[in-house]
N, C-alpha and C positions, 0 to 999 in steps of 0.2 A: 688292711685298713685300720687306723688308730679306734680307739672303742670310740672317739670325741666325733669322730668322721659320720661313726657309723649310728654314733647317737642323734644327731642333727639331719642326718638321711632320713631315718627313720620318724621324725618330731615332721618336718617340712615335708612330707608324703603324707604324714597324717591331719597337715593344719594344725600343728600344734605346739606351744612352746614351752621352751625349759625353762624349769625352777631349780636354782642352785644358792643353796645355802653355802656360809661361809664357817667354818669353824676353829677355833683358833687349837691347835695342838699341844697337850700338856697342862689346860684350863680346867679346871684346880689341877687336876692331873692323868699321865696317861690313860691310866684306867678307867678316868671317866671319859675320854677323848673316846677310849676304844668300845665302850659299852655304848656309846653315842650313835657311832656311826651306822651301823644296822637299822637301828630305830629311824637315824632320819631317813635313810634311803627306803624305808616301808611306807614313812609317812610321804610321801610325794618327792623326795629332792629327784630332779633327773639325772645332778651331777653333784657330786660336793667337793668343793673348794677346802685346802684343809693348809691354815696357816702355820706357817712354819717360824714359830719366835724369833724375834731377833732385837736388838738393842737400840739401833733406830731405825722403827720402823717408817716407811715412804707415804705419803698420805693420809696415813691412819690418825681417826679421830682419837681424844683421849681413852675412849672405853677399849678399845683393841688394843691403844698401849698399855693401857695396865694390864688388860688379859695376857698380851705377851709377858710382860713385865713378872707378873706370877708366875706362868709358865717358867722363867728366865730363872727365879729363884729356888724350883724345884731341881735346878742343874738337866732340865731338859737337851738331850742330845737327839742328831741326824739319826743314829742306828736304835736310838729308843722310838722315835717317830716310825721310823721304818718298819721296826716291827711292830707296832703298832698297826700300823694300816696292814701290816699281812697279813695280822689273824683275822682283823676285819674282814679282809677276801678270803681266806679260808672259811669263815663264819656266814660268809655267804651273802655279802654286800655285795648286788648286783649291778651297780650303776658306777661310772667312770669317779673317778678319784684325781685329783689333782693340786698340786702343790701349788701354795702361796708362798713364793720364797724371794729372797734377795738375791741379787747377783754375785754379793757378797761372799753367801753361803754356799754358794754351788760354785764359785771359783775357789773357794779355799778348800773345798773336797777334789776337785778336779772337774769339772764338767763332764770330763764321758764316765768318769767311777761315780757320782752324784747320778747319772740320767740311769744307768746300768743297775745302780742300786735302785734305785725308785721304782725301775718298771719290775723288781725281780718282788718289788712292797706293796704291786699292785697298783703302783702310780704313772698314770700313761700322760701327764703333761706337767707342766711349771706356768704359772703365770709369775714372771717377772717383771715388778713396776718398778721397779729403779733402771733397770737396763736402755739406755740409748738404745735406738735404732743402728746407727752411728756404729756402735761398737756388737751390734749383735748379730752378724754373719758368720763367727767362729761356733758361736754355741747353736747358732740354726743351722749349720751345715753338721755338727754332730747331733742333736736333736733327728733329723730329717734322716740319717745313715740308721738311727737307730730307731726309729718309727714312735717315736715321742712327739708331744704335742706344743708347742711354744705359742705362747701367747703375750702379747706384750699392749699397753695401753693407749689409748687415745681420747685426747680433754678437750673441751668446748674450746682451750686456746692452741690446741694445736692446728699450726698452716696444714692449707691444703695439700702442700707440695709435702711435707713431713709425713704428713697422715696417709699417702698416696705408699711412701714407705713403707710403712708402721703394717699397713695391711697387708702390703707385699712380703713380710717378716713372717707374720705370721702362719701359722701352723695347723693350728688349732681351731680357736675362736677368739673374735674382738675384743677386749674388753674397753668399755665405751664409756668412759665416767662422764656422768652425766650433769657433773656442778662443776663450776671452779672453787676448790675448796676442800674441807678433809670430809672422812666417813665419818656416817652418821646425822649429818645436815639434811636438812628436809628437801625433798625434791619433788618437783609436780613436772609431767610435760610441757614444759612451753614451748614455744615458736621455735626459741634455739635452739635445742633438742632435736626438733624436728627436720629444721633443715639441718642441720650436724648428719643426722642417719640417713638424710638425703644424699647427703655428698657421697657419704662410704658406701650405702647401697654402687651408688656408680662406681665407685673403685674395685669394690671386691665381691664376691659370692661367696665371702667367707661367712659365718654365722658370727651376731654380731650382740650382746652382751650386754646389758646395760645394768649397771653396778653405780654405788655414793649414793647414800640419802634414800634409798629404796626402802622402807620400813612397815608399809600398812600396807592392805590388801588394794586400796584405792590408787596405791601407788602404781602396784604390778597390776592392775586394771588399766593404768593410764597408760602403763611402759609396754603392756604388749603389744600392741597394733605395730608399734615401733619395731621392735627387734626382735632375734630369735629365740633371749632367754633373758630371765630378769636375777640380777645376785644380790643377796639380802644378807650381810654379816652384824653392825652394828646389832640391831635388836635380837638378835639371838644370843650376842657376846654379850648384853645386856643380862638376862636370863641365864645365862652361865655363871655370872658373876655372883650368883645365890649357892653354887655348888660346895663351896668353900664348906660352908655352915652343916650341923650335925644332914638336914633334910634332903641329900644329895638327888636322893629318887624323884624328890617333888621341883628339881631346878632341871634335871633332864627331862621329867613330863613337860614342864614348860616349853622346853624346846619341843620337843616334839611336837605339840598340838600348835603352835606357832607356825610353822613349816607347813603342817599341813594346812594349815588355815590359809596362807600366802599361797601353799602349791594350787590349792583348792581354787584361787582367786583366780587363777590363769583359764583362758577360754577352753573348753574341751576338744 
């Protein structure tokens, strides 16, 4: 069973849902990527999301592209990230790890030497938001041989008939954007939302994600009832963006007690 399986087994027996931070990789730089991760995973994350730069990125608010964007001008590479998150799992990150990446990047690696490398880095999924449904049965049938986790998105305009796909694609968990529009926009539950997790409830029993505009505790107060985990990147890449400067230690405190502040929000 994938660690993603086995972590949503585990949450949904207990009545209880994930907190996954979103981190962008190479932000100022490796090193503090990898000093990062430990830290969030003690403070509450149940899963983290770990962005994988790229040049244009797919939905992302301005603050995530320029966090790429730095990352991009440190010459950030796939086998620097990779190792990165290994010593993370050797250092004793206990919780599932997961790529934010383009389809871009993992078909220019190869898809099964990209999935093969990842999982040997401690990374047992991909969320991919640029990827068609349409076009994503190659990389899910290797995904699935190789016990990886595929995750691919679904937006307040996506049909029903699309979305009935989308979940059937998946792997992993839903990712469920919760606005029309880029990260980082403010989001409250409204009506739409609600029916939106109404539909995909009936489609899937996958666990189901609600990410875009998630930022304050009031938010992931509103978002739980809803879904089975809530993903918060903007305001944390926020608070990264301080790392740059001489205070490195006091831009990772930031995250951290942020995280736990938002994990802390979630019902027990």
């Amino acid at each position: 069973m994938n660690p993603i399986d086995t972590l949503f087994t585990t949450l949904r027996a207990a009545g209880r849902k994930a907190f996954i931070p979103f981190l962008p990789a190479g932000d100022p730089d490796l090193a503090f990527t990898g000093d990062l991760l430990p830290r969030v995973a003690a403070a509450g994350a149940s899963l983290i999301e770990i962005g994988f730069p790229f040049s244009d990125p797919i939905a992302d608010g301005p603050t995530i592209q320029a966090s790429y964007t730095r990352a991009l001008s440190k010459r950030v590479a796939l086998a620097d990230i990779f190792a990165t998150t290994r010593r993370a799992k050797e250092l004793g990150v206990g919780v599932p790890m997961v790529a934010m990446a383009s389809y871009s990047l993992i078909w220019k690696k190869g898809p099964e030497a990209f999935i093969t490398e990842a999982l040997a880095a401690g990374i047992v999924g991909a969320v991919v938001p640029d990827l068609p449904v349409e076009e994503a049965a190659d990389l899910g049938a290797i995904a699935k041989d190789l016990g990886f986790a595929l995750t691919l998105l679904v937006t307040p305009t996506t049909s029903p008939d699309r979305a009935a796909k989308i979940v059937a694609a998946c792997t992993g968990f839903v990712y469920v954007v919760s606005l029309v529009g880029i990260t980082g926009q403010q989001a409250t539950a409204a009506p739409p939302i609600e029916a939106m997790m109404s539909r995909l409830r009936s489609m899937t029993d996958r666990p189901l994600c609600v990410g875009f505009g998630v930022s304050r505790p009031e938010h992931v107060r509103a978002f739980a009832p809803l879904c089975d985990g809530v993903i918060v990147g903007t305001a944390l890449v926020k608070q990264i963006e301080t790392a740059g400067s001489p205070d490195r230690r006091a831009a990772a405190d930031a995250v951290v007690e942020l995280v736990r502040e938002l994990a802390g929000s979630l019902p027990a």
